[in-house]
DRENVO-704394 format. One line per 10 residues: for each residue x, y, z of C-alpha. Coordinates in pm, whole numbers, plus 50000, padded with zeros to 5 digits. Example, Ala and Ser with C-alpha at 12.3 -4.5 7.8 and 13.67 -1.06 7.14 Angstrom:
% DRENVO-704394
51230 49550 50780  51367 49894 50714
% end
This chain:
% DRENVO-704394
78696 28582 26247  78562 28311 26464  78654 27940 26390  78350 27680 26448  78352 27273 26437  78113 27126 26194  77996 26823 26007  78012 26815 25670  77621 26672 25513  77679 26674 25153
77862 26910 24884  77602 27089 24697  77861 27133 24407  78256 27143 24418  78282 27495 24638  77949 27451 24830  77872 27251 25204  77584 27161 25371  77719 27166 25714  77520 27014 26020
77609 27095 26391  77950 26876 26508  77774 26733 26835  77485 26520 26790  77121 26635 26788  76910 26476 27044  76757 26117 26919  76479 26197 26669  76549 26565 26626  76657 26699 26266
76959 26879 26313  77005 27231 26227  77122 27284 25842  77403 27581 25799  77509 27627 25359  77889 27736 25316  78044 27836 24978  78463 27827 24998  78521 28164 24956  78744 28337 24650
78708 27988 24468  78431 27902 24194  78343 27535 24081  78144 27456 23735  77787 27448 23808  77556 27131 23842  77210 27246 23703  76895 27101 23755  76719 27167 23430  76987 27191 23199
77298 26988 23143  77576 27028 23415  77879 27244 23335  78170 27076 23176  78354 26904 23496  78086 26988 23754  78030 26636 23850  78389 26561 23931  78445 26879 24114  78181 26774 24368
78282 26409 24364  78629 26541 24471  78514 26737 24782  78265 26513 24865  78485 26210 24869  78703 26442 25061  78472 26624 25300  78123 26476 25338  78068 26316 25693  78374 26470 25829
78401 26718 26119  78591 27043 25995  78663 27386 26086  78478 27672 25923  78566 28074 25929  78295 28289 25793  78509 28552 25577  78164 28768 25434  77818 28722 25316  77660 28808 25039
77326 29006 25106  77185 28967 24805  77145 28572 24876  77266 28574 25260  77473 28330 25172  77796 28270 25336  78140 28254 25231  78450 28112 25382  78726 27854 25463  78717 27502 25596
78975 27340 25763  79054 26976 25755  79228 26834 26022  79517 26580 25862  79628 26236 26069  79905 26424 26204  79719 26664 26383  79781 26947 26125  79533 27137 25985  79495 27235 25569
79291 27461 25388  79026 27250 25173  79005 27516 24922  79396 27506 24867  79363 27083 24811  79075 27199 24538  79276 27455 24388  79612 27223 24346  79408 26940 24244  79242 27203 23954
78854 27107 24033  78790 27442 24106  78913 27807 23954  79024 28111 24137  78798 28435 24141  78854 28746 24281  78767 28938 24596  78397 29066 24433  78450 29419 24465  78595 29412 24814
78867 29642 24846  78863 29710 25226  78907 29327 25243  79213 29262 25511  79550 29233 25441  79538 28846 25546  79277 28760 25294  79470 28943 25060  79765 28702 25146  79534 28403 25061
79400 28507 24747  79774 28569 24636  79837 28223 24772  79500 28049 24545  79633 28215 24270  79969 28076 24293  79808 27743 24302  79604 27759 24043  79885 27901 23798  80062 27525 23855
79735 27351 23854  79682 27534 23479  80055 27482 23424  79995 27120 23473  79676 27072 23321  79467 26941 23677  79133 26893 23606  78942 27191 23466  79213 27283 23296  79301 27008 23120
79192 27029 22719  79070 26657 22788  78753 26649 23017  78534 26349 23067  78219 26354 22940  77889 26125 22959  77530 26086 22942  77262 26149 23217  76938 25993 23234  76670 26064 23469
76440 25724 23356  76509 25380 23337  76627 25230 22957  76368 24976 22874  76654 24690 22870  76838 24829 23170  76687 24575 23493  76713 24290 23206  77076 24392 23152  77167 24459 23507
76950 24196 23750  77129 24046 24028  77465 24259 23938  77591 24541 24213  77633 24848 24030  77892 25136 24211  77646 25449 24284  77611 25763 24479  77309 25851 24726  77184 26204 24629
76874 26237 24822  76660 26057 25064  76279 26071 25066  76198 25869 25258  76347 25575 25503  76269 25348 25254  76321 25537 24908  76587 25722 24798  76756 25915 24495  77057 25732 24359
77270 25793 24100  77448 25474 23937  77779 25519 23745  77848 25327 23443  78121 25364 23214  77991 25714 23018  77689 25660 23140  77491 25821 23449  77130 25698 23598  76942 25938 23836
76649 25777 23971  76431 25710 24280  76528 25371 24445  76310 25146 24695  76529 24944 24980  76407 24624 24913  76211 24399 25127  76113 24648 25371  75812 24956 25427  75943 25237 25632
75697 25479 25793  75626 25799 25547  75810 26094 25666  75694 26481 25696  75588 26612 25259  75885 26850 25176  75617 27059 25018  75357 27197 25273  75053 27188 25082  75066 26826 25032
74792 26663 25134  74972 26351 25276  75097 26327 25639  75377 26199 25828  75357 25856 25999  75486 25789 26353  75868 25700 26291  75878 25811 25949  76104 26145 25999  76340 25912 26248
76381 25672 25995  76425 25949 25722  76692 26097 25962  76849 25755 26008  76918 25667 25671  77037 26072 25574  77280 25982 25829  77448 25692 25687  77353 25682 25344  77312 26064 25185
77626 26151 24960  77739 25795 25039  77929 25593 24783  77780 25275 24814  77658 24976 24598  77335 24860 24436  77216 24496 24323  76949 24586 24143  76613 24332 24141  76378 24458 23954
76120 24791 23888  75848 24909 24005  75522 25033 23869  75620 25362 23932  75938 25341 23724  76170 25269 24060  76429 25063 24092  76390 24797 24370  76740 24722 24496  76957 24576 24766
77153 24881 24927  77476 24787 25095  77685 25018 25260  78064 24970 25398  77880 24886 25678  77591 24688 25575  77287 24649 25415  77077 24951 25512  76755 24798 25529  76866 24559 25790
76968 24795 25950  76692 25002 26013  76444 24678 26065  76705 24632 26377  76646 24983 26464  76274 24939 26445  76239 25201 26164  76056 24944 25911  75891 24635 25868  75955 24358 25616
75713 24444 25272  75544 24078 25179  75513 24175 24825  75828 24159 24733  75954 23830 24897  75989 23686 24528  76138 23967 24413  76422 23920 24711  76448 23592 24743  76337 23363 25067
76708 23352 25200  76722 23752 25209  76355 23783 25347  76472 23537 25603  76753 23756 25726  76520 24009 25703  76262 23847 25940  76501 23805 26191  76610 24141 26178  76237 24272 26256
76159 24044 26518  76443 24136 26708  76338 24487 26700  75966 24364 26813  76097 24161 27126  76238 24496 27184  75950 24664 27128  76204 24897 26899  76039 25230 26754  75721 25146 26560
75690 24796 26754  75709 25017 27113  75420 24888 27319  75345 24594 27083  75395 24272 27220  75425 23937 27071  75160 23715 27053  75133 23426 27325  74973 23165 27156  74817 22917 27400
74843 22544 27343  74772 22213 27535  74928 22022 27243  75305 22030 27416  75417 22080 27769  75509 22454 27943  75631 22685 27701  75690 22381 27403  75475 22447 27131  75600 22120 26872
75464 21821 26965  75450 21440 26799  75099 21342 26656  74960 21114 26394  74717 21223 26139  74394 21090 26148  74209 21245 25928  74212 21470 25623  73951 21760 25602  74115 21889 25290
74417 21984 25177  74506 22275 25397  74317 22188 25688  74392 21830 25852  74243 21644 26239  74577 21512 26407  74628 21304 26729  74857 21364 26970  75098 21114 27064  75090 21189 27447
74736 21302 27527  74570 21082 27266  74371 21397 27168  74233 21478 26850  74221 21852 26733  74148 22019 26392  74446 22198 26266  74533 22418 25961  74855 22463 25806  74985 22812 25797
75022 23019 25511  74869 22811 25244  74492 22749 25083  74426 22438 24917  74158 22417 24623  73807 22624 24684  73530 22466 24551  73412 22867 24439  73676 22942 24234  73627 22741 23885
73984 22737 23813  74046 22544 24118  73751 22372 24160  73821 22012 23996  74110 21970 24248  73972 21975 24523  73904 21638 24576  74269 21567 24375  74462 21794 24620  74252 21595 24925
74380 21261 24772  74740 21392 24741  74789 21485 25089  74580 21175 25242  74803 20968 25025  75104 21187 25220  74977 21184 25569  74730 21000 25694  74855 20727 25996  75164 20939 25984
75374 21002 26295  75434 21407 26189  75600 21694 26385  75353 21994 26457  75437 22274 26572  75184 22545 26681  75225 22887 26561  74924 23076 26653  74540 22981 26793  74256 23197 26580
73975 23291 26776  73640 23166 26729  73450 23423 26521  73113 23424 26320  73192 23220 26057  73461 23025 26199  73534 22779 26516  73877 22863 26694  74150 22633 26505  74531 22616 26589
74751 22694 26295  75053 22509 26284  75312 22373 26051  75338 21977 25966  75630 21810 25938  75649 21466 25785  75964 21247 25897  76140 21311 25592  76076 21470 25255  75903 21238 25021
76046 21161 24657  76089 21441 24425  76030 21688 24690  76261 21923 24850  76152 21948 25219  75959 21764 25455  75724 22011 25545  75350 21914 25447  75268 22306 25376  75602 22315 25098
75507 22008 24952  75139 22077 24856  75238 22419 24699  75522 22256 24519  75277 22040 24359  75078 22272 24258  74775 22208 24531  74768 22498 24717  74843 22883 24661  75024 23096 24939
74818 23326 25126  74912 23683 25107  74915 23807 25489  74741 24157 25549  74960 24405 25743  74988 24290 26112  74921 23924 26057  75249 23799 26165  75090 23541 26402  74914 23312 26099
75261 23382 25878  75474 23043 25857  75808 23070 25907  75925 22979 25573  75643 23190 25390  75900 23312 25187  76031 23004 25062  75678 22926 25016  75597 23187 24800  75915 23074 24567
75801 22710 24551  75460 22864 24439  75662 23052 24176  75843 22732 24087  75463 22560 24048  75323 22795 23894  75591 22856 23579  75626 22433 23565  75232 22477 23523  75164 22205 23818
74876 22085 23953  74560 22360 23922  74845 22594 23809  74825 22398 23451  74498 22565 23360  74339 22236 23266  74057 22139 23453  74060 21764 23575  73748 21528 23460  73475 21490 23727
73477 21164 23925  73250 20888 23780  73242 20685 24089  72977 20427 24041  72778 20366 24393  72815 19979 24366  72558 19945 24658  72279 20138 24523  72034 19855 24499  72076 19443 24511
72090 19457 24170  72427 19692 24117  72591 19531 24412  72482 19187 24197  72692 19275 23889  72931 19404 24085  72999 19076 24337  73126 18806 24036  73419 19052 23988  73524 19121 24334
73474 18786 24460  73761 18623 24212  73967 18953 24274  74199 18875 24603  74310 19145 24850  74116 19434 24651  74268 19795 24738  73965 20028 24912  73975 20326 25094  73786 20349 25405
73554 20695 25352  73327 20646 25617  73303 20472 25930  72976 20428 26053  72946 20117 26332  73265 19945 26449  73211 19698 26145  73013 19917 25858  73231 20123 25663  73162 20312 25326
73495 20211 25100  73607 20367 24738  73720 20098 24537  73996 20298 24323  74060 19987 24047  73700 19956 24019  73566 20326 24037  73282 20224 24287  73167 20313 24598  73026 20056 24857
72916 19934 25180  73104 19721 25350  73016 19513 25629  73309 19273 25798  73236 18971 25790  73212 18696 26085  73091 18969 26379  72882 19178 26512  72930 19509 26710  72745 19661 26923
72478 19925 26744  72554 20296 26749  72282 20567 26815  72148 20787 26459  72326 21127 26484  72099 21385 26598  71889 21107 26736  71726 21039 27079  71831 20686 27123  72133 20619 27295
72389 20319 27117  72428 20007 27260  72685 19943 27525  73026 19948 27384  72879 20086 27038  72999 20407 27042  73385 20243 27181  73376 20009 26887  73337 20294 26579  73556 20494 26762
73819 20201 26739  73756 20102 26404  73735 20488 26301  74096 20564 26427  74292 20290 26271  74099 20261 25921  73951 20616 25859  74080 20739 25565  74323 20469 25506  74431 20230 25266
74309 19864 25298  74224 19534 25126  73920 19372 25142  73849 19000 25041  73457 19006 24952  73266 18680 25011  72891 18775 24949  72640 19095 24960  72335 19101 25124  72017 19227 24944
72018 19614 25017  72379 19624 24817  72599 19560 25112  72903 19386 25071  73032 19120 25314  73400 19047 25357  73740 19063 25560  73967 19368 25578  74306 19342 25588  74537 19656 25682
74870 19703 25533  75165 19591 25741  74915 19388 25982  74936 18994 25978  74558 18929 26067  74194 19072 25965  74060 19369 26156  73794 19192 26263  73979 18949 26456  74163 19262 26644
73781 19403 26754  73717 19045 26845  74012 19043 27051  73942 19375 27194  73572 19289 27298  73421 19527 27072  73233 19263 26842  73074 18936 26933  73142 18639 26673  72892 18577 26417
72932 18189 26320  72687 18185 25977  72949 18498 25809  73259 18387 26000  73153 18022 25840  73128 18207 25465  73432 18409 25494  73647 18075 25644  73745 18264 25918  73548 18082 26226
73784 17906 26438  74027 18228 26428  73763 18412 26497  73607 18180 26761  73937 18155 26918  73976 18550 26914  73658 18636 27110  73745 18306 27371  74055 18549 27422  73860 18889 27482
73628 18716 27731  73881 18557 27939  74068 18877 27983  73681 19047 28031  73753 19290 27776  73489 19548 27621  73132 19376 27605  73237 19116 27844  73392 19329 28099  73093 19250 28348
73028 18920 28304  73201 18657 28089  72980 18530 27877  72693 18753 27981  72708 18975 27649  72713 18704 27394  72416 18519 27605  72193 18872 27625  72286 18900 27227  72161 18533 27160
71876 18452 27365  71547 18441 27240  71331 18720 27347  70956 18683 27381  70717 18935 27205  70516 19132 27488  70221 19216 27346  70073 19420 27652  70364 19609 27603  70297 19693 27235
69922 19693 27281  70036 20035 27481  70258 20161 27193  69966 20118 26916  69705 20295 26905  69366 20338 26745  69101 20059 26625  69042 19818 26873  69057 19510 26599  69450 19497 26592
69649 19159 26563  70021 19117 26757  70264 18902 26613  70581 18783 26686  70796 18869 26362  71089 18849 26174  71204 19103 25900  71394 18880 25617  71377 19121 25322  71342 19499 25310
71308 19631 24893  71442 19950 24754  71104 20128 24843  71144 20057 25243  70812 19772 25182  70950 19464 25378  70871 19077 25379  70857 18910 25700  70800 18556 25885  70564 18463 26197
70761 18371 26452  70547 18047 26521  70592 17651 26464  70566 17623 26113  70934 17815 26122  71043 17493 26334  70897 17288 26039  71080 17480 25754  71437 17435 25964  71324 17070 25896
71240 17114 25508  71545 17304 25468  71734 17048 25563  71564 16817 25377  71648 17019 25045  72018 17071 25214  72084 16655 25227  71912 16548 24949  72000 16667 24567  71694 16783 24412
71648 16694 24019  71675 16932 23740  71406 17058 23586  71174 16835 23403  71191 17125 23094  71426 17357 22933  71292 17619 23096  71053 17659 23420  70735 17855 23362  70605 18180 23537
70426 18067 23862  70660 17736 23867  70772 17679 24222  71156 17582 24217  71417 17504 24474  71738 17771 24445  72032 17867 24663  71970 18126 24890  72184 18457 24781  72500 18491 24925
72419 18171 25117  72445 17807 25043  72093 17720 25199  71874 17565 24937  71499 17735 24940  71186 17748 24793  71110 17991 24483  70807 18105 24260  70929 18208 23919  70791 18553 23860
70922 18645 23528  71112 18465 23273  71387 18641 22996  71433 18336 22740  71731 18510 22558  71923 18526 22832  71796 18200 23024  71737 18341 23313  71444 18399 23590  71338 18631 23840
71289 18455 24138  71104 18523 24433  71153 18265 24794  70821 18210 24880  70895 18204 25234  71163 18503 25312  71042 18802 25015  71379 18724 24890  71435 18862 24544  71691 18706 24237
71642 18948 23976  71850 18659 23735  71845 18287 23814  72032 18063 23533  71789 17816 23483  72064 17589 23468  72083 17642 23852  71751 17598 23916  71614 17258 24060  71286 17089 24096
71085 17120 24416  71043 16785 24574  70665 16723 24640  70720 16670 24981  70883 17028 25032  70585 17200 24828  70352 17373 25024  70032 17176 24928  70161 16862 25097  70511 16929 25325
70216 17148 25624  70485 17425 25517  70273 17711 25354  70451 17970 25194  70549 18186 25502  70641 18506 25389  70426 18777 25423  70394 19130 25224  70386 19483 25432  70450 19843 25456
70475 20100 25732  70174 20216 25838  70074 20632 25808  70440 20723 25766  70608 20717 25388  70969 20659 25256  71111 20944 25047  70980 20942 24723  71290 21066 24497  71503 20790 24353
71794 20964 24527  72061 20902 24842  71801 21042 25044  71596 20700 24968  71872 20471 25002  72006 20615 25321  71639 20604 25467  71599 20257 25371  71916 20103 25482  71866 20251 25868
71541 20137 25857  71707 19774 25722  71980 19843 26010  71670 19860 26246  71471 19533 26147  71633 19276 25894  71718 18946 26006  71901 18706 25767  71676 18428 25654  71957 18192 25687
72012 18271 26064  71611 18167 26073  71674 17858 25956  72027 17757 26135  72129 17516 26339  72298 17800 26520  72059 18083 26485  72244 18320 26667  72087 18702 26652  71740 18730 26554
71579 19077 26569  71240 18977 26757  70963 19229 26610  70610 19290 26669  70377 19366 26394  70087 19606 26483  69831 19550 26180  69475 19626 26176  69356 19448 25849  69442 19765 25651
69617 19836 25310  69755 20052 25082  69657 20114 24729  69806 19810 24595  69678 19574 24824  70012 19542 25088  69870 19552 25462  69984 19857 25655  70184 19722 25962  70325 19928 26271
70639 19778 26328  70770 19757 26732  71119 19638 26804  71083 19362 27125  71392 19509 27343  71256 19830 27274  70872 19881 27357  70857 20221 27428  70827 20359 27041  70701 20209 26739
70986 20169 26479  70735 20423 26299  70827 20692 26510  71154 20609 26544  71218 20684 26207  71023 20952 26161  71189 21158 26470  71551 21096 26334  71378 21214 25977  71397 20972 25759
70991 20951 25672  70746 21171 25630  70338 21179 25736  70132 21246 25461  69926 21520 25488  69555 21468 25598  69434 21532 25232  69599 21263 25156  69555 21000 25409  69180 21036 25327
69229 20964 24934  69449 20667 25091  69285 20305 25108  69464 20282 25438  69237 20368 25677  69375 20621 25980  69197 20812 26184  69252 21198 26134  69336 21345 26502  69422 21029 26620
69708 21018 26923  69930 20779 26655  69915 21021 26446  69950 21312 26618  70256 21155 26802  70399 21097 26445  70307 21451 26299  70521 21597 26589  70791 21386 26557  70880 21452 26156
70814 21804 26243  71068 21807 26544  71275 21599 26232  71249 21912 26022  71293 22173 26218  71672 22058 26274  71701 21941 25900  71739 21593 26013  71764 21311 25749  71571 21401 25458
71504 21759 25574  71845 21846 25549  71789 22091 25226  71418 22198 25279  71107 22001 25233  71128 21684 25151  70751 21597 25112  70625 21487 24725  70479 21764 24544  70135 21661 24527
70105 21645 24907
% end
């Protein structure tokens, strides 16, 4: 007979070989499969369907601890043609360089029992020689009572399922077992050995997917996956009829154990990620644990910047990014703003660029989702209250395309300088899960590019949230805000003022910057939102978004600088007055700064001083003294010419009525006057004053009332109709007053100034004070000098709603002029109008006016206001029920028609949900 080299696959039972050719098959080719049965031996039998023979386990665990993965020497003696299977001896080679007869070792060792030659007679002499020889053996093996012969066999239970308390038991223990089949590259069938007890199941490698390999039945209706018979083959190689050890982490669905696999040589799955036979599996990063999924990770992309196997012609994503310099993708930035709590706008440090950025891996609250939805605006707060102004480390991980539904955005991790209290790491992603703000997003296959590095650890601080019950993980749904808008009318911001003006350095947030000095602040103590205006300046106007006009030189510089250092920050504000559409006047005072933000636009030449407020707030030789410094260096506004701005702002400027004459249009029976806006009510109707001597002659009577101290009231109590002399609001300019209503319980008046529209919805009549005769209008040649109006054709919204506020404060942003300012010493700014009126009215008596702004001829304030789409044009059905007469066709109105159409068409102002217009038009 004819000696050939094999290697030894596995031992089928304890006289049977699988044998595989000795020299490696080429890469990715199964080798060929040969069975072997040691001849004139028999071992007890290992059944599939019934219980094993006594000893049959150990008689394969002894030759295939002795055999399996060794190369031997096999003689065919005969085969059986009943079962072509053949039957021989195998030859071990020792470390000496001798060779032995395996059967012999089983024999001596008694895990197998001598049979005889099977009918053979004509067998040869020499394998008559060995059977005399096994026989010989086995007599001492009996003698000595080896293994089957012994009265005293082990015995012990065999399960094929999982005990219910087994993973419970057994979690995060390593457990000796025995690989008796492979699947897959990923799943195998292991049996673990516990004392007297024996588990048989299917096992998944845990932490990775390996490609499915070729169905060992035919007719199966799944197929093989690139890879999946080359991993198959891989792990057969190492692991099949391995002793190795299990730490067992849990079950799956199926009933499989999920398990860490370690070999003498390592952890198998490793392994074959290094070998580019599998990828990491997501799902069971909690299961593993983020330190093992990290060593995992780094195992697959090594085998991807190979381009091992499955990654072969992949290649890794170069994300492109003009945040850092060449091939650096972390650069230093501040955060400016917060969009929520996932998605942030940062600055960075060297380019001074802003860009919107999302942190990877992680979605903050969605409004859709009703479990989440009351922390939205929570989980917002928590990371402003992180992040914003801070210098941060981001690094860029991947650009997104632009798509349909979303702009291209960078996603990046966010790094604060160090981890804040009670948390473990500094990055901003960790911290917002680990409060319980944000879940982890679970990656489809392929989207390694969006995946943060630490995703892992990120999904077990999201386990750690979620069982401490944190933030929207608790269940509970938070309370909606009850933030009061302080500035809805003169009369909130009234109630409001007593309380803020004894309160000293009152904590805000800055919401909304809209010029370089009008901000919208949330007042946290007080649970109130407002407008703020600072106090002692004024900067340059800004253009309407989605409007025409263009901002005033230096506008659009000043909110920019005011927007980057306050947006979204905390601050203190220090409120001396309000004005009377709700706006509240003040200084602002950043944390860590010595001096008032005003004083820093002042110095920057991005504000011109405004003497009456910078006189209120106490502020005007700092402030003087600030803007002396901007326009010696020629900052900003007075980079041209010093001085130059500040005269343009201040000089009087004549009405031209030619000019408006061409703006109007219509009857020929029109007046032009030279106006002033002083008050401007809830409903967008206005007061205003004729620019014309008798305003000279009330600077006089005003300072009449100012120097002299005008008696108390002759009675209790004035009367309705009573003129009186009262402190301008927010002012401390005496003026004149008609009593319009009276509430005797409380002692208090309504007031209205007789010469600015001015409104005090409550007067103490302890505060009120006789009009001297010579200041009444009968006999001072003062009339009464304020005068009622509306805008003519075009209507305010309707709808007691923001819609109506925010419509009449830019049209109070376009024409009011404090009455005070009117009546100064040093007037400073007066916004110059020119009332168009043609003797018309509305239905309760108020003449119609076209209103034209005297540094801006070219459009009537009308149209101004209706283009950015903040009024409407009633229809022609209704402008002929009106009282106000308009001519239907007319180029006014046509011009107007068009422009609140343009206005609706792109959803401008009041348009921005639908149709705006009341329902009866």
């Amino acid at each position: 007979m004819t000696l050939f080299a094999a290697k030894v696959k596995a031992a089928l039972s304890g006289d049977t070989l699988v044998l595989t050719p000795a020299r490696p098959p080429q890469p990715g080719k199964a080798p060929s499969e040969r069975i072997l049965a040691l001849a004139y031996v028999s071992a007890p039998r290992i059944r599939r369907d019934e219980p094993d023979e006594p000893f049959a386990f150990q008689s394969r665990e002894h030759l295939r601890l002795l055999l399996v993965g060794q190369v031997v020497q096999c003689e065919v003696l005969y085969t059986v043609p009943s079962s072509n299977r053949e039957y021989g001896v195998v030859y071990l080679t020792d470390p000496d360089g001798s060779r032995s007869n395996v059967a012999e070792n089983l024999i001596s060792s008694g895990t197998v029992r001598v049979r005889d030659r099977g009918g053979k007679p004509d067998a040869a002499a020499e394998q008559n020689d060995l059977l005399d020889r096994y026989r010989a053996l086995e007599s001492a093996a009996a003698e000595a009572a080896f293994g089957v012969h012994s009265s005293q066999i082990e015995s012990f239970q065999t399960l094929s399922e999982i005990p219910a308390d087994f993973v419970a038991t057994y979690k995060g223990k390593s457990l000796e077992a025995i690989v008796e089949r492979i699947f897959n590259g990923d799943r195998i069938l292991a049996r673990i050995v516990l004392p007297g007890l024996h588990i048989q199941v299917p096992l998944l490698l845990a932490g990775i997917r390996a490609p499915r390999s070729s169905p060992s039945n035919p007719d199966s209706p799944d197929n093989a996956e690139p890879y999946g018979d080359i991993a198959k083959l891989y792990v057969e190689a190492r692991l099949l009829q391995r002793s190795v050890t299990v730490e067992v982490l849990g079950a799956s669905q199926q009933g499989a154990l999920i398990a860490v696999v370690r070999h003498p040589a390592g952890v198998i799955a490793e392994k074959l990620l290094e070998a580019g036979l599998a990828s990491v599996s997501d799902w069971q990063s909690n299961i593993l644990g983020a330190a093992a999924m990290g060593t995992l990770r780094t195992a697959e992309r090594t085998a991807r910047a190979k381009g091992l196997n499955i990654w072969h012609g992949t290649t890794v994503a170069a994300s492109s990014s003009s945040a850092g310099s060449g091939s650096d993708k972390s650069y230093s930035a501040v955060v400016a703003r917060i969009i929520s709590a996932d998605t942030l706008v940062v600055r960075n440090a060297k380019t001074n660029d802003e860009k919107v950025v999302q942190l990877a891996s992680v979605r903050g609250p969605r409004a859709s989702d009703p479990k989440q939805q009351s922390y939205v605006a929570a989980a917002r707060e928590f990371v402003r209250k992180l992040a914003i102004g801070k210098h941060v480390k981001v690094t860029l991980l991947h650009t997104r395309p632009k798509s349909d539904n979303f702009d291209e955005r960078d996603i990046v991790t966010v790094e604060l300088a160090k981890a804040p209290a009670g948390h473990s790491s500094p990055d901003l992603a960790t911290i917002v899960v680990e409060a319980g703000y944000a879940t982890v997003i679970r990656h489809r296959k392929g989207e390694v590019d969006d995946r943060s590095p630490i995703w892992d650890e990120l999904l077990e601080k999201e386990g750690a949230a979620i069982k401490a019950k944190a933030g929207f993980h608790s269940g509970v749904a938070l309370p909606p805000d009850r933030v009061v808008n302080a500035s809805e009318s003169n009369a909130r911001a009234a109630a409001f003022l007593p309380s803020l003006q004894r309160q000293k350095r009152v904590p805000a947030i800055v919401e909304f910057v809209n010029t370089g000095s009008r901000l919208r602040l949330l007042l946290p103590r007080e649970n109130a939102r407002i407008k703020f205006i600072l106090a002692g300046i004024t900067t340059p106007r800004v253009a309407m978004a989605n409007s025409s006009e263009k901002s005033e030189p230096f506008g659009d510089e000043a909110r920019e600088f005011s927007a980057r250092r306050l947006l979204q920050r905390d601050v203190e504000i220090d409120v001396t007055h309000a004005d009377h559409s709700g706006g509240f006047f003040g200084l602002l005072h950043v944390p860590g700064t010595k001096d008032t933000f005003a004083k820093a636009l002042l110095e920057e030449g991005l504000a011109t001083f405004d003497e009456y407020s910078a006189q209120e707030a106490g502020v005007a030789s700092q402030f003087r003294a600030a803007e002396e410094v901007a326009t010696q260096a020629k900052k900003g506004i007075w980079k041209e010419d010093k001085g130059k701005a500040k005269a343009a702002v201040a000089a009087p400027v004549a009405a031209p009525v030619a000019a408006a004459a061409a703006v109007a249009s219509g009857p020929s029976n029109k007046e032009y006057l030279n106006i002033a806006v002083t008050h401007v009510a809830d409903d967008g109707s206005f007061s205003y004053v004729i620019l014309n001597d008798s305003l000279t002659k009330l600077k006089s009577l005003t300072s009449t009332l100012s120097s002299t101290a005008p008696a108390p009231l002759a009675n209790a109590r004035p009367r309705v109709g009573d003129l009186v002399s009262y402190i301008l609001p927010e002012t401390t300019l005496p003026a004149r007053f008609k009593v319009a209503s009276l509430d005797i319980p409380k002692k208090q008046a309504s007031l209205v100034s007789i010469d600015f529209g001015t409104k005090v919805p409550a007067a103490p009549f302890a505060k009120l004070r006789a009009l001297p005769p010579s200041c009444s209008p009968a006999t001072s040649g003062v009339p009464a000098l304020a005068r009622p109006g509306v805008l003519r054709i075009v209507k305010f919204p309707e709808f007691a709603d923001e819609y109506l506020d925010d419509a009449v404060t830019v049209f109070y942003d376009l024409v009011w002029t404090a009455p005070e300012v009117l009546v100064s010493s040093a007037p400073g700014t007066v916004k110059r109008l020119v009332a168009v009126t043609d003797g018309t009215s509305n239905a309760d008596g108020v003449p119609t006016i076209e209103l034209v702004d005297a540094a801006a001829m070219d459009k009537s304030i009308n149209a101004r206001l209706a283009e950015d789409g903040w009024v409407y044009v009633p229809s022609d059905k209704a402008l002929r029920r009106s009282p106000e007469r308009v001519v239907i066709g007319s180029d006014t109105l046509s011009e107007l028609r068009r422009a609140a159409e343009a206005a609706k068409l792109e959803r401008k102002g009041i348009w921005e949900y639908g149709d705006a217009t009341p329902d009866d038009e």
